[in-house]
N, C-alpha and C positions, 0 to 999 in steps of 0.2 A: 950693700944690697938693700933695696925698696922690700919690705915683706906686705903683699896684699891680703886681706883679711877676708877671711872669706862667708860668707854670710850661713848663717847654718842653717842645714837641712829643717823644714818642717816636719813636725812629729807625722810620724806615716799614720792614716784614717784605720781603723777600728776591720780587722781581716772580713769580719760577715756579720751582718744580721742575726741576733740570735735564735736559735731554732728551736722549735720542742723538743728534738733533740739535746741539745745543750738541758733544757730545764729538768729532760728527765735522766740524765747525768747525775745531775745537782742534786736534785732530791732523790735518787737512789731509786726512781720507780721505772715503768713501763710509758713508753713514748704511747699506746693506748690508756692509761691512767692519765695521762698529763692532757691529752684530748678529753676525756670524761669528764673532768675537773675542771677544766678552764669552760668547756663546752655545757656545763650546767647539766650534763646528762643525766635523767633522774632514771633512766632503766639497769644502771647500772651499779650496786651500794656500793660507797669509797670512805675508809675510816677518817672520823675526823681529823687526827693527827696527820692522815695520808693529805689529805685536802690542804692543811696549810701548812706543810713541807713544799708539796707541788708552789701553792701561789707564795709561798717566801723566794722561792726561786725561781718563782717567773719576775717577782719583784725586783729580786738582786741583780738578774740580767737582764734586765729591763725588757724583757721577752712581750710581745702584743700580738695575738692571736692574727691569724689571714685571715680577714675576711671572705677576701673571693676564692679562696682555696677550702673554706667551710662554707660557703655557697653551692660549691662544685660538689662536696661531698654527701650534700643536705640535698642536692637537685634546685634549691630555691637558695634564694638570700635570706638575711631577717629586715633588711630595710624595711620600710615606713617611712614615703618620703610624704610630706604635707608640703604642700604649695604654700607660698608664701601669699597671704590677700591683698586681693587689689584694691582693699577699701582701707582706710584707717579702720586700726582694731582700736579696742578701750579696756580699759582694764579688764574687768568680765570677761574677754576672750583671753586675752592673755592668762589669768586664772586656770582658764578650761584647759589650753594648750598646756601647761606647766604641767596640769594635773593628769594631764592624757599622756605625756609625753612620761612621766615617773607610774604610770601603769602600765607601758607600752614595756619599757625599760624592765619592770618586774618578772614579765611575759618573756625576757630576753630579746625584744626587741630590739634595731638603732632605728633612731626618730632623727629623720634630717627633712632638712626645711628647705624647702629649694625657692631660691629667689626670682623676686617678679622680672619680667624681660617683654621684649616688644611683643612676643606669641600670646596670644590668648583661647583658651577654649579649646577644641583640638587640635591644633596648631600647637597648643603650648604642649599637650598631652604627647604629641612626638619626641618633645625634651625631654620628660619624665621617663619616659618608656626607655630611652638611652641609658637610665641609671640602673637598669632593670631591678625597680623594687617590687616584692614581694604583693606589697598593699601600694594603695593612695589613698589619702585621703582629700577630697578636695570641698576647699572650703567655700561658698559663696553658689551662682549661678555660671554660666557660661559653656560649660566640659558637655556634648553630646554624646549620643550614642556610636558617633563614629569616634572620638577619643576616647572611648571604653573599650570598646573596640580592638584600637591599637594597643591599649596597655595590657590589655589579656593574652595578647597575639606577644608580645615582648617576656611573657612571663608571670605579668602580675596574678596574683590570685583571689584579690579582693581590690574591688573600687568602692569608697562609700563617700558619697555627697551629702555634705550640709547645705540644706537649701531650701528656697519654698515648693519644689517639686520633687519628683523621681525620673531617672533615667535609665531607659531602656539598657538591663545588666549591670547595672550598679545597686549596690544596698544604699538605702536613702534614711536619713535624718531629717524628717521634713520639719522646716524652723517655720511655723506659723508665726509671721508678724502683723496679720490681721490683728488678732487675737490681742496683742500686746496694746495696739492701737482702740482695737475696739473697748477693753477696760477700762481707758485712762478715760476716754469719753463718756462710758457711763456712768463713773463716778464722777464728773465734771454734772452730766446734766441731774445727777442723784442728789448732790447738791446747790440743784438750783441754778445752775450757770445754765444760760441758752445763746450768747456770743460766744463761741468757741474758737481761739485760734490755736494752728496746729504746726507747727516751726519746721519747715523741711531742710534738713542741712546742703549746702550750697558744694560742699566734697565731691569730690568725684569717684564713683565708687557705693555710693551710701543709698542713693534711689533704689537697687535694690532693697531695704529695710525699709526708707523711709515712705515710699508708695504705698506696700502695704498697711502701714499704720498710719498714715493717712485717710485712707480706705474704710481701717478699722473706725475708727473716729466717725467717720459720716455713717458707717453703717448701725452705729450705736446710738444715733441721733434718728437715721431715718424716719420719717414722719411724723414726727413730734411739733415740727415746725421752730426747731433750734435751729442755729444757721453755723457752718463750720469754715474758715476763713484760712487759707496756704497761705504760710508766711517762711518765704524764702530767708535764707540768714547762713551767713557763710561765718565759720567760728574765728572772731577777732572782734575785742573789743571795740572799735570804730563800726563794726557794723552791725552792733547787738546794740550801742548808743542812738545810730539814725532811726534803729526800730521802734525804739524807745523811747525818741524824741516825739514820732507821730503816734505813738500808742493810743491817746485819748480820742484823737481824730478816727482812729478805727472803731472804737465803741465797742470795743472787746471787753467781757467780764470775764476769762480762762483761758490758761493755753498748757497744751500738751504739747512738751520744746522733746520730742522725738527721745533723749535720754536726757541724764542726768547734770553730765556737763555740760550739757545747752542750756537747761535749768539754769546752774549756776551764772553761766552767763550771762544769761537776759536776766535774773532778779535783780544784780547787781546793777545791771541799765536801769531798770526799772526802778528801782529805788534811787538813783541817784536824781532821779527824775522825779522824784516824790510817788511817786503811784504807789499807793499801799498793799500790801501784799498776807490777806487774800481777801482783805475788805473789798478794793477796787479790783482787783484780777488774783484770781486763783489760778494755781501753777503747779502740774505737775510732771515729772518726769519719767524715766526709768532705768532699770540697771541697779536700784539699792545700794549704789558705792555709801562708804563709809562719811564721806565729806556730806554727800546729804546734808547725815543729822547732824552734822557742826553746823550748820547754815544756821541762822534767826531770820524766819522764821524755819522750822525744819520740813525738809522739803520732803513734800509726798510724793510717793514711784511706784511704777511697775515694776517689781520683783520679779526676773525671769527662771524658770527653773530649767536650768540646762543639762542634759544627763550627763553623770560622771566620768570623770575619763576611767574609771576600773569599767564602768558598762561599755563604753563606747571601743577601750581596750580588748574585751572580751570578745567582743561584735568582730573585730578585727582575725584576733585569734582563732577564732569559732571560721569564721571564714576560708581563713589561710586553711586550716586543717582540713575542711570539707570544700575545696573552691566547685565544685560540679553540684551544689543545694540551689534551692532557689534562693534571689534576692532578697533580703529581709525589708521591710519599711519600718521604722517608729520615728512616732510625735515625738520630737524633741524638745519642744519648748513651752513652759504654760508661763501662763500670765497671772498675778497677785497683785493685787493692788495694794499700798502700805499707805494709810492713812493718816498723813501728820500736819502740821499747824499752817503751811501754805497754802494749803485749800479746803 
């Protein structure tokens, strides 16, 4: 007789998801302590040996809280979705994000990042509004008053824009980058430079920022009879080398290269070019990243002071708690100029 061998059963999947239930078995307490606990409740006092009983056994069972089920019982979510920007960010932001997003977090926040997609502006605002978060935060320009709108009509309770304006219902962080522009300029013409070139990045995305410091620049020069000179420049060494090549033919003595690693870029043309730096052309940037002052010569920048993500956190919070206050506005950005041996 043939004996066929028969293939064994797969281990049968795991009966249920673990419940508060189950956790508050485990640790011997109340299915309302083990919500307290896990929920950060502070109107409620829980001893501390109570507290890490509950989370050793939400541990062991690998127990993770429902979100949309403590949504439902809160009336709101804790979302904070931020848009993902449609510009290349640089370090500096990312900084800021990090540090907003581990304040947000302290508040008992979640910080999710919603990626970029064809929708922009309130278009895009109908995507967000589908997550139903809490907050948004939206970074850059574009979101109107009719995508404020919609996300208030979905639930939200706070909208705040980082931007060079305000929008009608939204709390605003207004990013003056005049301001950033206009410094770097008049510490160019304070020492003595009256050719001014002013490097606008070729990104797509960044004319937001870089117009206005543009702007700034001319407007720190106006009527002096200094002359300020757009110098398109897309970041790749091949085209920070042709800029570089006709440099002398431009008759430039300075340039404000928009931030920091534009700087690095162009000195590096520029020196390979012989143009001495800041004998023949002074150069400054901004953003204060750390590479800077590794450069020879060290390069001088605009220092932005960006408010904190525990302020910017709080703003949020303050918000969500009171959504029917009015709109709050704050300056969020100033301008310092750091003065070092490239110009």
């Amino acid at each position: 007789m043939v004996q066929i061998s028969k293939t064994p059963a797969p281990p049968a999947l795991s009966r249920s998801v673990p419940t508060s239930a189950d956790v508050a078995r485990l640790a011997g307490v109340s299915r309302a302590t083990v919500s307290y606990v896990l929920n950060n409740t502070s109107a409620v006092r829980i001893s501390e040996p109570t507290r890490r009983r509950v989370h050793e056994a939400a541990r062991e069972l690998g127990y993770v809280p429902h979100a949309a089920a403590r949504s439902l019982r809160a009336g709101h979510s804790r979302m904070v979705l931020i848009p993902a920007p449609t510009f290349p960010v640089g370090p500096l932001y990312s900084r800021f994000l990090s540090d907003l997003q581990g304040a947000l977090a302290a508040l008992d926040y979640t910080v999710v990042q919603h990626g970029t997609g064809a929708p922009h502006g309130d278009e895009a605002a109908r995507a967000w509004a589908e997550l139903r978060p809490v907050a948004v935060l939206v970074p850059g320009s574009g979101l109107g008053p009719r995508g404020v709108a919609v996300l208030k009509r979905s639930g939200a309770r706070a909208v705040v824009t980082l931007g060079p304006e305000t929008i009608e219902g939204a709390h605003a962080l207004l990013m003056d980058h005049d301001a950033v522009g206009h410094s770097a300029g008049a510490h160019l013409y304070d020492r003595g430079r009256r050719r001014i070139g002013v490097v606008v990045p070729q990104e797509p995305g960044l004319d937001a920022f870089s117009a206005p410091r543009l702007d700034g620049v001319r407007q720190s020069v106006h009527g002096t009879g200094a002359t300020v000179t757009e110098l398109p420049l897309a970041y790749d060494e091949q085209a920070a080398a042709r800029l570089a090549a006709r440099w002398r033919d431009l008759g430039l003595d300075a340039v404000f290269t928009y931030n920091d690693e534009y700087a690095m870029l162009l000195m590096r043309a520029l020196q390979d070019e012989g143009v001495r730096i800041p004998e023949e052309t002074a150069v400054i940037g901004a953003d204060d990243l750390m590479l800077g002052r590794l450069l020879r010569p060290r390069l001088s920048t605009v220092h932005l002071e960006l408010p904190s993500g525990r302020e910017l956190a709080e703003l949020v919070d303050r918000a969500v708690r009171t959504p029917g206050t009015r709109p709050e506005t704050h300056k969020a950005l100033g301008a310092t100029v750091l003065h070092r041996e490239s110009s």
